[in-house]
C-alpha positions in Angstrom: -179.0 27.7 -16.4 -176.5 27.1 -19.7 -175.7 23.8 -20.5 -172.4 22.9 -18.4 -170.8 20.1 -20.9 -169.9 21.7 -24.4 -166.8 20.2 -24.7 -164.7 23.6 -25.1 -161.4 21.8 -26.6 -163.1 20.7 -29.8 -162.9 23.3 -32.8 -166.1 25.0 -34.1 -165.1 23.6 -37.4 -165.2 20.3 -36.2 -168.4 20.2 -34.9 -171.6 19.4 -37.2 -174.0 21.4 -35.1 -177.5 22.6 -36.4 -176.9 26.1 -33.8 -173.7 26.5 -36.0 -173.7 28.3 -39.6 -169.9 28.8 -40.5 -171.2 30.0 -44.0 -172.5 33.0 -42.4 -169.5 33.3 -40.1 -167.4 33.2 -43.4 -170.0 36.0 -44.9 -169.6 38.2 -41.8 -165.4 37.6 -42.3 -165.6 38.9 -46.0 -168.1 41.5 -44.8 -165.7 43.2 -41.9 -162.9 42.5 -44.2 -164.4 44.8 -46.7 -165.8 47.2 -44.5 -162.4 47.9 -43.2 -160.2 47.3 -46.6 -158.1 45.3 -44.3 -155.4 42.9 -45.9 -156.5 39.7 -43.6 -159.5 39.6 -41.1 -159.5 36.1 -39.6 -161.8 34.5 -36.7 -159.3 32.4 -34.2 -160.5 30.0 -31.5 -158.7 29.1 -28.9 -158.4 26.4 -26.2 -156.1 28.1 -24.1 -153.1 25.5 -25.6 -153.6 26.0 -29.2 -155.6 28.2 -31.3 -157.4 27.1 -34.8 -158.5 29.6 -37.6 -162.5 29.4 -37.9 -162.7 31.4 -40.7 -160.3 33.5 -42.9 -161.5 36.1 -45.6 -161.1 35.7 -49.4 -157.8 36.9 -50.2 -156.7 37.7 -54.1 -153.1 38.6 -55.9 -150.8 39.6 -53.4 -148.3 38.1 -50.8 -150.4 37.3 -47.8 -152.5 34.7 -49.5 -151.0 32.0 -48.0 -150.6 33.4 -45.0 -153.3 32.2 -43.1 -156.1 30.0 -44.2 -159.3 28.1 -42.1 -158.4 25.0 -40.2 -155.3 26.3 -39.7 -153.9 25.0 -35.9 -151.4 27.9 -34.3 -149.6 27.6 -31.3 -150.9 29.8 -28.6 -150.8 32.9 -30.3 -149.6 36.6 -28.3 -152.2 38.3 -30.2 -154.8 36.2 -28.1 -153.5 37.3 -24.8 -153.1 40.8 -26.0 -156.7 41.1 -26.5 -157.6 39.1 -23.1 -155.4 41.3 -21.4 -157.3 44.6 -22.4 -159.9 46.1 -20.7 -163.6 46.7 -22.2 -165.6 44.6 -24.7 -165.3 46.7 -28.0 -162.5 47.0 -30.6 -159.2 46.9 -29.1 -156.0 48.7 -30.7 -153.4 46.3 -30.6 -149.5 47.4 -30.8 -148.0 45.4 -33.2 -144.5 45.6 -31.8 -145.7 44.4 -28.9 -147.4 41.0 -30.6 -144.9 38.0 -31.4 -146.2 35.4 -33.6 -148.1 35.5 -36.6 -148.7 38.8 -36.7 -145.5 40.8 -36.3 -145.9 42.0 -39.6 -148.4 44.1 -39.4 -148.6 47.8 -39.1 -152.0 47.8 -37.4 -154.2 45.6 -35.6 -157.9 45.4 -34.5 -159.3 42.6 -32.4 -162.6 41.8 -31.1 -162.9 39.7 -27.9 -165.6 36.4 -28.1 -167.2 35.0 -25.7 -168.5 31.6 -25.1 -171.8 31.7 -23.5 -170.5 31.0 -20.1 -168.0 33.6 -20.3 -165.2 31.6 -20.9 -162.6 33.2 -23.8 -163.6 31.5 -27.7 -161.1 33.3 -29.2 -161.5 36.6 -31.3 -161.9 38.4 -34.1 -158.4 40.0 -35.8 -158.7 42.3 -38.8 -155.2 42.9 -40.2 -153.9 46.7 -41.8 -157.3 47.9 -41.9 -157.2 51.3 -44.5 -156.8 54.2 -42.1 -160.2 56.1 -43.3 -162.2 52.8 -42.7 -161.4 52.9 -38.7 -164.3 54.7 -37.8 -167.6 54.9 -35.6 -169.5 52.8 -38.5 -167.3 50.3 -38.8 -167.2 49.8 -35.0 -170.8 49.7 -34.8 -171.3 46.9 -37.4 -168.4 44.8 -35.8 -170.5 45.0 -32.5 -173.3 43.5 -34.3 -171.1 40.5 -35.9 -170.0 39.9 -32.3 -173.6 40.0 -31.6 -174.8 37.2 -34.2 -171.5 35.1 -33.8 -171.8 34.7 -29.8 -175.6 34.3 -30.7 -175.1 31.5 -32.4 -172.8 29.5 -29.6 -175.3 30.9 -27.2 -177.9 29.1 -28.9 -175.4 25.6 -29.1 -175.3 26.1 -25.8 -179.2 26.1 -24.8 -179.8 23.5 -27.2 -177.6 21.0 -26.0 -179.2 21.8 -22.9 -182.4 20.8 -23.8 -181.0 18.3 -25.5 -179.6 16.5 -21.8 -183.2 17.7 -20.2 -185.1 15.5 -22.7 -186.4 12.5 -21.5 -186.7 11.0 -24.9 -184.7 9.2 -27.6 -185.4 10.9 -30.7 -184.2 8.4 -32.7 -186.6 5.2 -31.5 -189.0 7.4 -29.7 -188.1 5.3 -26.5 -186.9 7.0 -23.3 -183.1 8.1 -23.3 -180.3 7.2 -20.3 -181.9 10.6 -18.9 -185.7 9.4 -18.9 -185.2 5.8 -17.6 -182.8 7.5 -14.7 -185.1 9.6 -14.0 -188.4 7.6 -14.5 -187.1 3.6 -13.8 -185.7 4.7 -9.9 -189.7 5.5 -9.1 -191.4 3.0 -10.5 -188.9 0.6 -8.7 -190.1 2.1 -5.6 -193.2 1.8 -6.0 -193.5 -1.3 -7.2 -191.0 -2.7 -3.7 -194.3 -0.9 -1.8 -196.4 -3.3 -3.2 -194.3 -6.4 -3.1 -193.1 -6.8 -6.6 -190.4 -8.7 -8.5 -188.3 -7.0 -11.0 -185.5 -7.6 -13.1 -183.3 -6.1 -15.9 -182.5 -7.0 -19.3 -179.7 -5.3 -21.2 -180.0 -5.9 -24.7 -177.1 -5.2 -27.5 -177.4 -5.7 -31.3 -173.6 -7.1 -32.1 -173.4 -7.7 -35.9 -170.9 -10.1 -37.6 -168.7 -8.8 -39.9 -168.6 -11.9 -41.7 -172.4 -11.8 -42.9 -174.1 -9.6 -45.3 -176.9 -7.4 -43.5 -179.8 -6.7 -45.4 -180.3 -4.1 -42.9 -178.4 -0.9 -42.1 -177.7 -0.1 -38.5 -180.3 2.9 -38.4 -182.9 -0.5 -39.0 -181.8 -2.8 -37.2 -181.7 -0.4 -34.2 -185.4 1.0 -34.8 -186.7 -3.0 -35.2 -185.1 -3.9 -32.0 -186.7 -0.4 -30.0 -190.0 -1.4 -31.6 -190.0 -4.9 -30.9 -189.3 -4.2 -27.4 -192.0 -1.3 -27.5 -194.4 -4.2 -28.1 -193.8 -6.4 -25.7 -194.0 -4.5 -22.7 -196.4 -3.8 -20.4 -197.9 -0.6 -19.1 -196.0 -0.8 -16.1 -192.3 -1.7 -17.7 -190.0 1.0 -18.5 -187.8 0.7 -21.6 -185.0 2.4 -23.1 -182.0 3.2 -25.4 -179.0 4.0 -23.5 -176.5 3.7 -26.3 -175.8 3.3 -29.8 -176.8 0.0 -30.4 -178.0 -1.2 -26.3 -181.4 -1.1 -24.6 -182.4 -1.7 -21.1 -185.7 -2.7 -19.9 -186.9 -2.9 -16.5 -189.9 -5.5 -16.1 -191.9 -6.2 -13.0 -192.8 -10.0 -12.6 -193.6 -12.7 -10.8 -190.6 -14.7 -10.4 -187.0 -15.2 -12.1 -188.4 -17.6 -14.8 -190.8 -15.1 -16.0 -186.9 -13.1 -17.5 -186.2 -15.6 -19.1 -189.5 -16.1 -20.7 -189.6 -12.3 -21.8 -185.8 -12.8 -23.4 -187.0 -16.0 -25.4 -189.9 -14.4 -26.4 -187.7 -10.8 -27.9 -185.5 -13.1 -29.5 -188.0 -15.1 -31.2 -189.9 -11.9 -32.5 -186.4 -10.7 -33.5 -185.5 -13.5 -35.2 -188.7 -13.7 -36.9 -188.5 -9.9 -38.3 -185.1 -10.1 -38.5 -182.7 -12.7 -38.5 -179.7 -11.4 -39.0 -179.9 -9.6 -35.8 -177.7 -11.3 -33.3 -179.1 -10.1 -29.8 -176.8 -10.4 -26.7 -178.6 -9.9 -23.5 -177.8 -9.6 -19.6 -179.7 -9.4 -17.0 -180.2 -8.9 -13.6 -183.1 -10.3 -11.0 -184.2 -8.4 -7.4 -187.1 -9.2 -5.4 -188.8 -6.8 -3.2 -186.6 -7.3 -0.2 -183.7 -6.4 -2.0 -181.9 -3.3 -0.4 -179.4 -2.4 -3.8 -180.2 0.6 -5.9 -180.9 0.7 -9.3 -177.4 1.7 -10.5 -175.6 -1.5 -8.9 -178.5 -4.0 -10.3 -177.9 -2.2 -13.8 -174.3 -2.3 -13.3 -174.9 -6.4 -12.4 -176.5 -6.6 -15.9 -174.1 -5.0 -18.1 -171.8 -7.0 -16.9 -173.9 -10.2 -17.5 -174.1 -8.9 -20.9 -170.5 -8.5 -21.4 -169.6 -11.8 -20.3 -172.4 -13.4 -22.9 -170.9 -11.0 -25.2 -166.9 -12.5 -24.8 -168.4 -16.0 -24.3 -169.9 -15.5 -28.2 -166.7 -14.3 -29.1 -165.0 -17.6 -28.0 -167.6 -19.9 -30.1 
């Protein structure tokens, strides 16, 4: 199944995704634009309001330099809908008289249909007064395989933000991710209410001052906090980063106290490491009887956490 959540409102050239080349979607611009002899061949996105110019080929010496360029926004353009509303997924022979906008002026238009992985419209590809020899079988051929590498290539953003949301794992710390300790914390709660178990949750949150110089940059202070935290738990506590800057632990103890002791003891071993590191924590307690979820309890603890956080705020 394709991922569901690729935000489809956010331009391509927005996005700094490893899936994404836009120099080769620039190279594959200049090379249809050359192929044809065309006087613009542009890649448009659209988001069914607007539209945004992905890529634009090199133009030199005459008037429609300035006509379009990339990064370019454009109202919703009739060219667009022309090419939605034709039937087949090859080149389509646009009449010009017929599209408004931007491209009135042209004698002759070409557009090729793309396709986000999910079938929903990305836009297309327009070549502009192509030479009349160049319109042939060849050049049709090689445009199929641009539409081929191009849709690839959202394809493959697709599948990898999917895998993305289906790892369990925080890259960045190594700890689990808000998908792992969903997944993983709801059964070892479970199990640990079979055999009569205390538990509780600490929320931890780095919140730097702005009025002290850090020795450390953010990317440190977050991987001393995820290690610290690696090393103090045991076997059967579950850990995790669920935000930038937050981690959440779920610890199975004896009684309430034993929270508190584990809090004292991170924010000794933070403050030994690390000093500058000002750690505000919530945290929520449940014994085995308790009938809440984990979501509510987790809910409890944030909210713990954010009124320490205010209350610091006051001081």
């Amino acid at each position: 199944m394709l991922a569901q959540k690729i935000n489809h409102n956010i331009w391509l050239r927005d996005l700094d995704h490893p899936a994404i080349n836009l120099a080769r979607w620039q190279q594959q611009v200049d090379l249809i634009s050359e192929l044809y002899q065309s006087k613009i061949t542009i890649i448009i996105q659209s988001n069914g309001k607007k539209s945004q110019i992905t890529c634009c080929n090199k133009q030199a010496g005459n008037q429609a330099d300035n006509l379009f360029n990339a990064g370019d926004e454009l109202q919703r353009e009739a060219v667009i809908d022309a090419t939605c509303d034709t039937i087949g997924f090859g080149i389509v022979h646009l009449d010009p008289a017929k599209v408004t906008g931007s491209f009135a002026s042209f004698n002759k238009l070409l557009a090729i249909k793309l396709t986000w992985p999910d079938g929903r419209l990305f836009g297309c590809i327009i070549i502009c007064d192509p030479a009349k020899d160049k319109v042939n079988a060849i050049s049709a051929t090689v445009c199929e395989m641009v539409k081929a590498l191009l849709q690839g290539e959202l394809k493959q953003m697709y599948l990898t933000e999917q895998l993305h949301r289906l790892s369990v794992q925080d890259e960045f710390t190594c700890m689990l991710n808000p998908y792992g300790f969903s997944l993983m914390a709801p059964r070892q709660l479970s199990l640990s209410r079979r055999f009569g178990s205390h538990a509780g949750l600490i929320v931890l949150e780095d919140c730097p001052s702005s009025q002290v110089h850090h020795k450390y940059t953010q990317s440190q202070r977050i991987r001393i906090i995820a290690r610290i935290i690696s090393d103090s738990m045991r076997e059967a506590d579950i850990s995790a980063r669920i935000d930038d800057g937050q981690f959440i632990i779920l610890a199975f103890v004896d009684n309430e106290s034993n929270i508190d002791s584990l809090i004292a003891r991170l924010r000794k071993q933070v403050n030994r490491e690390a000093p500058e590191i000002n750690l505000i924590v919530g945290k929520s307690f449940f014994t085995p009887d308790t009938q809440l979820s984990l979501i509510p309890m987790q809910q409890e603890a944030i909210a713990d956490l954010e009124k320490n956080r205010d209350s610091k705020r006051r001081t």
